[in-house]
C-alpha positions as CSV (number, residue, x, y, z in Angstrom):
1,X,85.3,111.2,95.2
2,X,82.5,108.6,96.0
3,X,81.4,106.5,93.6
4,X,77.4,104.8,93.3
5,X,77.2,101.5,93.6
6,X,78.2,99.4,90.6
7,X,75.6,97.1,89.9
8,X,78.1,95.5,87.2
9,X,80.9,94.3,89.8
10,X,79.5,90.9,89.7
11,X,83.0,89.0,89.4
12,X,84.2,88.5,93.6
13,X,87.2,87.1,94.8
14,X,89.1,86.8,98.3
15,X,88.6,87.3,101.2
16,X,92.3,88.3,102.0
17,X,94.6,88.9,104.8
18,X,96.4,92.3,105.1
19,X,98.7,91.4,108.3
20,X,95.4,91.5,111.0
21,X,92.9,93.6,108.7
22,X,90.9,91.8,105.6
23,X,89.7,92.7,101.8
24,X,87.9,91.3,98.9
25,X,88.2,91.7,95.3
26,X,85.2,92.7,92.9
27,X,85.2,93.9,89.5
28,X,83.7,94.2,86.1
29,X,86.3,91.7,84.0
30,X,86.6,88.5,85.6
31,X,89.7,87.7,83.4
32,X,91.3,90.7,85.6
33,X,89.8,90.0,88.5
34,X,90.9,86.1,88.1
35,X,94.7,87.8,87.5
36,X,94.9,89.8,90.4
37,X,93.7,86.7,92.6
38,X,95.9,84.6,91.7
39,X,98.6,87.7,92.1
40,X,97.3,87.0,95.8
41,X,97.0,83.7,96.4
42,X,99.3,83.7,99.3
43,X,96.9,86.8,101.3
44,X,93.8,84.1,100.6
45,X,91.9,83.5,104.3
46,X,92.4,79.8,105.3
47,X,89.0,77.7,104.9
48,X,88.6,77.0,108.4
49,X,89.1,81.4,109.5
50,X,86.3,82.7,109.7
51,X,85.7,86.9,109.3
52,X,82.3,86.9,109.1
53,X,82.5,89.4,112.3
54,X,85.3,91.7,111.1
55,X,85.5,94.5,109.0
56,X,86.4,93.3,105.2
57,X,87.4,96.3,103.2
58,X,86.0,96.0,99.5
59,X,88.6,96.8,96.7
60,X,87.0,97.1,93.6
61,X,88.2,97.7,90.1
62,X,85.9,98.5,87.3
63,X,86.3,100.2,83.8
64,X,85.6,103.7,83.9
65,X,82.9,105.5,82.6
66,X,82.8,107.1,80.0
67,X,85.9,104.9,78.8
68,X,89.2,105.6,78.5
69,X,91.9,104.4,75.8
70,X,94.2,105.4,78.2
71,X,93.6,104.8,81.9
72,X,90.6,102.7,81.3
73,X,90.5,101.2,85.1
74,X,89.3,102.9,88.6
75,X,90.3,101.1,91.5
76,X,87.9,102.0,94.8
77,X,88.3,101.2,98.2
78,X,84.5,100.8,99.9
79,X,82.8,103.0,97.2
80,X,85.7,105.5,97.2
81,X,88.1,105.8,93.7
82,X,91.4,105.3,94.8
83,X,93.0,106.2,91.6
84,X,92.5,105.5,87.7
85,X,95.4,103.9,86.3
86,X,96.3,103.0,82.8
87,X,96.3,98.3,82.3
88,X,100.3,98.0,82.6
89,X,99.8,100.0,86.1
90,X,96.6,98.4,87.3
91,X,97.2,95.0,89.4
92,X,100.4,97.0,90.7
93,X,98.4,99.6,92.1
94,X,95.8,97.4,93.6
95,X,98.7,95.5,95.4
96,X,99.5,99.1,96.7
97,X,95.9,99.3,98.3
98,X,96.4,96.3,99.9
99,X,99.7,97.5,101.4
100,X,97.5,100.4,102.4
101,X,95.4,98.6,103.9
102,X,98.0,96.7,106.0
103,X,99.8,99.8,107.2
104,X,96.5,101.4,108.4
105,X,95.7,98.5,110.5
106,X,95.6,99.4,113.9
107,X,98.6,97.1,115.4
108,X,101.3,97.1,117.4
109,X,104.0,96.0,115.3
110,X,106.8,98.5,114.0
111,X,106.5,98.3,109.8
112,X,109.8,98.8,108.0
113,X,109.9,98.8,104.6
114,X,112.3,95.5,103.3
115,X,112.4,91.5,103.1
116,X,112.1,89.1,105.6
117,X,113.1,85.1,105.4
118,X,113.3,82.7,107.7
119,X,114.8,79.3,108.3
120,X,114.3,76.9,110.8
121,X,112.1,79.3,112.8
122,X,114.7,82.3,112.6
123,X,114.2,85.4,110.6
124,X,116.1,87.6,109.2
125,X,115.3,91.0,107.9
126,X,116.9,92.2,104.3
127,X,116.6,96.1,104.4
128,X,118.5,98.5,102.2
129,X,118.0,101.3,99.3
130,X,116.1,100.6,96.3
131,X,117.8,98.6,93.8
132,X,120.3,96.9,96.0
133,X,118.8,93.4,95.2
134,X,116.7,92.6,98.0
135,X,113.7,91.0,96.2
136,X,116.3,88.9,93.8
137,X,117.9,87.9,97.3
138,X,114.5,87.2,98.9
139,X,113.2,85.5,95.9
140,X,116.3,83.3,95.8
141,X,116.2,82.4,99.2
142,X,112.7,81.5,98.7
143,X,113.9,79.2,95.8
144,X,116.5,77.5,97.9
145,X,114.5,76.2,101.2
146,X,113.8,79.5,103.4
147,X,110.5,80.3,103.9
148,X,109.2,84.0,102.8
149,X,107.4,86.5,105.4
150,X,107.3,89.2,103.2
151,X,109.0,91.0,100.4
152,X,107.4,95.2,101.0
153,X,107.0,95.7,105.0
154,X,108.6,93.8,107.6
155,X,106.2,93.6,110.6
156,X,108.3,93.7,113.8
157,X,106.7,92.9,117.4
158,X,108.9,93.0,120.6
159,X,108.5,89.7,122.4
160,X,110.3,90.0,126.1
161,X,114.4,90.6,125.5
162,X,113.7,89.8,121.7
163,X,111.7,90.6,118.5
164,X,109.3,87.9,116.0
165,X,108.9,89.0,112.6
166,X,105.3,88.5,111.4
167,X,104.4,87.3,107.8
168,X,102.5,89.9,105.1
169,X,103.3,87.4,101.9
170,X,102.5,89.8,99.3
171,X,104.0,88.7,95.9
172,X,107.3,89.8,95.1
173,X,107.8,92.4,92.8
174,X,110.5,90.9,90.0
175,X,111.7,93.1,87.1
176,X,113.4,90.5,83.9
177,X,116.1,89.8,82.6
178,X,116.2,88.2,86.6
179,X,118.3,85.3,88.1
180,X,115.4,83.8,89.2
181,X,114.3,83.1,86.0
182,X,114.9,79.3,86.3
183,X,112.2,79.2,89.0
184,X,109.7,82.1,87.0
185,X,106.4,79.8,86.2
186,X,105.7,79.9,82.8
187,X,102.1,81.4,83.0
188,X,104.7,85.2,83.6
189,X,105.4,84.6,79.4
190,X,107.2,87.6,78.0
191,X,106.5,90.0,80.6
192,X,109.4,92.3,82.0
193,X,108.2,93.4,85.1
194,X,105.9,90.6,86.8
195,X,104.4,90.1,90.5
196,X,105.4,86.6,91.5
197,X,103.7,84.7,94.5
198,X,106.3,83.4,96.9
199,X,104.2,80.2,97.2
200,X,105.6,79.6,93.7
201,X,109.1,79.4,94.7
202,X,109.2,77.8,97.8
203,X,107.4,77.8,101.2
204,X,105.8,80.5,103.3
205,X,106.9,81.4,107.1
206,X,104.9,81.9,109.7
207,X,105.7,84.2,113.0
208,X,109.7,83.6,113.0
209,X,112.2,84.7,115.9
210,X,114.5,87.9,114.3
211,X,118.2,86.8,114.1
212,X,119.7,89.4,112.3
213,X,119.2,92.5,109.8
214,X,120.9,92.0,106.8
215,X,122.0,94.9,104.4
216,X,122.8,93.5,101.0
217,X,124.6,96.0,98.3
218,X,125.4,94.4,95.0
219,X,129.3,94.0,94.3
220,X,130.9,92.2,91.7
221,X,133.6,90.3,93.0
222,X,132.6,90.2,96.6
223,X,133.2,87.0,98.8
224,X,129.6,87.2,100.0
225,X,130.7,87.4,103.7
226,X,128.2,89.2,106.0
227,X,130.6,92.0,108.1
228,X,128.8,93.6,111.8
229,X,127.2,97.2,110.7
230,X,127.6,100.1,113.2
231,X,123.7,100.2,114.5
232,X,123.9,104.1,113.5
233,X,124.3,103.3,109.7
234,X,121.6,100.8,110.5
235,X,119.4,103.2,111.9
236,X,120.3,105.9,109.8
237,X,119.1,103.9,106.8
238,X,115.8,102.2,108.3
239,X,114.5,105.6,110.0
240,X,113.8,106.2,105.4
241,X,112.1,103.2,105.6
242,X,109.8,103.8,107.9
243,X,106.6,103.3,105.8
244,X,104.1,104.8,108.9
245,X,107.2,107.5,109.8
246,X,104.8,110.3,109.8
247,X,102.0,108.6,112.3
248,X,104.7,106.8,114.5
249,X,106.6,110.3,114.8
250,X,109.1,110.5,117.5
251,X,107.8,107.3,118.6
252,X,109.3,105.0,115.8
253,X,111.9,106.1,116.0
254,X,112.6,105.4,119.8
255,X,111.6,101.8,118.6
256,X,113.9,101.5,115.7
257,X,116.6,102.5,118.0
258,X,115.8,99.9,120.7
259,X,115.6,97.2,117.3
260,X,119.2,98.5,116.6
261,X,120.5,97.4,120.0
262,X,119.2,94.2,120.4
263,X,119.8,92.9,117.1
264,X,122.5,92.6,115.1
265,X,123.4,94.3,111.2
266,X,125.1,93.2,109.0
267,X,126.2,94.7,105.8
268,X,126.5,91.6,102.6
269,X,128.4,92.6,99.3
270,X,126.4,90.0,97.2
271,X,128.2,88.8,93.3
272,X,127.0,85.7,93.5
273,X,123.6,84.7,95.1
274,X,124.6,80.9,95.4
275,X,127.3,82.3,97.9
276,X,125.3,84.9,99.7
277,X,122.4,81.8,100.5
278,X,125.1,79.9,102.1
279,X,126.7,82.9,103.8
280,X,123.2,83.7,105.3
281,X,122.5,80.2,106.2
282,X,125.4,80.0,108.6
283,X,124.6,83.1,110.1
284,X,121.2,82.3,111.0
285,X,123.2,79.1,112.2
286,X,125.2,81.2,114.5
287,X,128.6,79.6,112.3
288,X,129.7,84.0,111.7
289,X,131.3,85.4,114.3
């Protein structure tokens, strides 16, 4: 449903990168519209880019009208409502239109939904089922000197016999009680489920060289050692993480395969995150056979 124009989004913010599209932000509570930038700070264009001839999608987020007690926002893309959603849900769901927004660019990189770190100038990708840990292991390696590319889509581009992993630093979605919580900045408070810019933790990557996918699967006990995956359990598992798997078709697929062999899986049984960071730093080393 379109929307008229809302004379009382007067509170702006951005522009924003989405991988190689752009958005703003404007809204009708600049204490909201303040939150949600600073969920973003690490999408922000660089002063000296300039977008003034590219297309800038407009997300806005305004109270609805009438008003509701219980979904009192509705977020639009250019003068379109997205969705109305309730305050806990709102700043999530923008983030989602922003990943939207990414995966609708028009680019030739293969999206797959999971991490991706680098060190040194090498990346590695941290894919796996939901709740296996991979935005704890992300956000810890973040915390301990690798530099974050992403923490929702990995953006994969074939570069002559091997692949580069381009950045999308979205902020990483963190639910609490958390082992990063020595590293959480104190502006979170008591929140249990918070969005946490990677800039906050440590450095961001840019375009980094792939190494190696990395499977993590939480285990208590394990020795943290990273053991070669069969490319089919590999591909098996990324072809349901294909976020654009219905427009990439048959396609994809053919890509993911060729991803499989060229570059090595491994699976990681991860106890103790101290020793998984050390693990993974040898391997991007080349010190795992």
């Amino acid at each position: 449903m379109r929307v008229p124009s809302i004379e009382r989004a007067v509170h702006y913010a951005g522009p924003y990168h989405a991988g190689s599209a752009f958005f703003s932000l404007a809204g009708d509570d600049a204490s909201l519209i303040g939150r949600i930038d600073s969920d973003l700070r690490d999408l922000r264009v660089g002063s000296g880019e300039s977008v003034q001839a590219k297309r800038i999608t407009q997300l806005t987020v305004t109270r609805r009208q009438p008003r509701s007690e219980t979904h009192p926002w509705d977020v639009s893309a250019d003068g379109e409502i997205c969705q109305t959603v309730t305050n806990d849900y709102v700043r999530p769901y923008v983030l989602w239109e922003v990943t939207r927004i990414l995966l609708e660019a028009d680019e030739p990189t293969l999206a797959i939904h999971a991490g991706s770190v680098a060190l040194d100038g090498r990346a590695i990708v941290i894919a796996g089922v939901s709740h296996a840990g991979k935005s704890t292991l992300s956000g810890w390696l973040v915390a301990h000197g690798w530099g974050f590319l992403t923490d929702e889509v990995s953006r994969l581009e074939q570069s002559g016999e091997g692949w580069r992993v381009h950045p999308f630093p979205r902020p990483i979605g963190v639910r609490r009680p958390t082992p990063l919580e020595p590293f959480v900045q104190p502006e979170f408070g008591e929140a249990t489920e918070i969005l946490v810019p990677a800039s906050t933790l440590g450095t961001l990557s840019g375009v980094a060289d792939l190494t190696a996918i990395v499977l993590p699967e939480r285990r208590p006990g394990a020795s943290s050692t990273p053991t070669p995956a069969h490319p089919a359990t590999a591909v098996r598992l990324l072809a349901e993480h294909l976020p654009k798997r219905a427009s990439d078709g048959r396609a994809g697929f053919r890509t993911l395969v060729d991803l499989m062999q060229s570059v090595p899986v491994y699976s990681l049984h991860v106890d103790n995150l101290g020793a998984a960071e050390r693990a993974l730093r040898e391997l991007v080393a080349g010190d795992v056979s």
